[in-house]
C-alpha positions in Angstrom: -5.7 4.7 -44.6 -2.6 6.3 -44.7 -4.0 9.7 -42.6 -4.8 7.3 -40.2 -1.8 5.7 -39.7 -0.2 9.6 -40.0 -2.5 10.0 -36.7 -1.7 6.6 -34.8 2.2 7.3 -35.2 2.5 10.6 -34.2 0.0 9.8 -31.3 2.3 6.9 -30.5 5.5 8.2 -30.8 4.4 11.6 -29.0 6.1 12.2 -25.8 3.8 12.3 -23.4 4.8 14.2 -19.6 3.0 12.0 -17.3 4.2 8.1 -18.6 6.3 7.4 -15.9 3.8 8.9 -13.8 2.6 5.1 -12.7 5.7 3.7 -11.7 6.3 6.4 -9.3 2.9 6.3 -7.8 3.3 2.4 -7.2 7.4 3.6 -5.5 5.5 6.1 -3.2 2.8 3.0 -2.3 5.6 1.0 -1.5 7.6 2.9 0.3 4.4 4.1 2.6 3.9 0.2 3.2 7.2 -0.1 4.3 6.8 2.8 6.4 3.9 1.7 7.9 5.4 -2.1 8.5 8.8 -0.7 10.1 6.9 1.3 12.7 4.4 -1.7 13.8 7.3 -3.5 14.1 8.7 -1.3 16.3 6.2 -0.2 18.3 5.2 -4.4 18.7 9.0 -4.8 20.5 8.8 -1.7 22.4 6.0 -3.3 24.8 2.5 -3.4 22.4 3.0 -7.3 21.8 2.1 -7.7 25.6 -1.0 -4.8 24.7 -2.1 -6.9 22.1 -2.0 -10.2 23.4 -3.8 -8.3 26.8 -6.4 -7.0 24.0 -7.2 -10.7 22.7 -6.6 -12.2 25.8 -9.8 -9.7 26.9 -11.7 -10.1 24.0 -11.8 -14.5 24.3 -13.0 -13.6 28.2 -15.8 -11.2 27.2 -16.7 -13.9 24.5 -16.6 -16.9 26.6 -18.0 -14.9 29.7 -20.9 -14.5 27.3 -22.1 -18.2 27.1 
């Protein structure tokens, strides 16, 4: 019993190179995300919020043209 408690601390208190490894994955992720959300945004008030509504506005016409 005691080996095995020997084994379980020193695996537990070992310090291990990648624990922190996570939370700066899930920084990268977010900071891709808000990346990502800062350059719809801008590209939606430089003119593509009239593309996409010109998009839809298309796509309801093909669909009601259809029936």
């Amino acid at each position: 019993m005691t080996r095995i408690a020997i084994r379980l601390h020193s695996w537990w208190t070992t310090p291990r190179p990648d624990r922190g490894q996570a939370t700066a994955e899930y920084a990268l992720v977010l900071l891709g995300a808000a990346m990502v959300g800062l350059i719809l945004i801008g590209w939606a008030s430089g003119g593509g919020a009239g593309k996409i509504a010109s998009l839809l506005d298309r796509a309801v016409d093909a669909v009601m043209g259809a029936f």
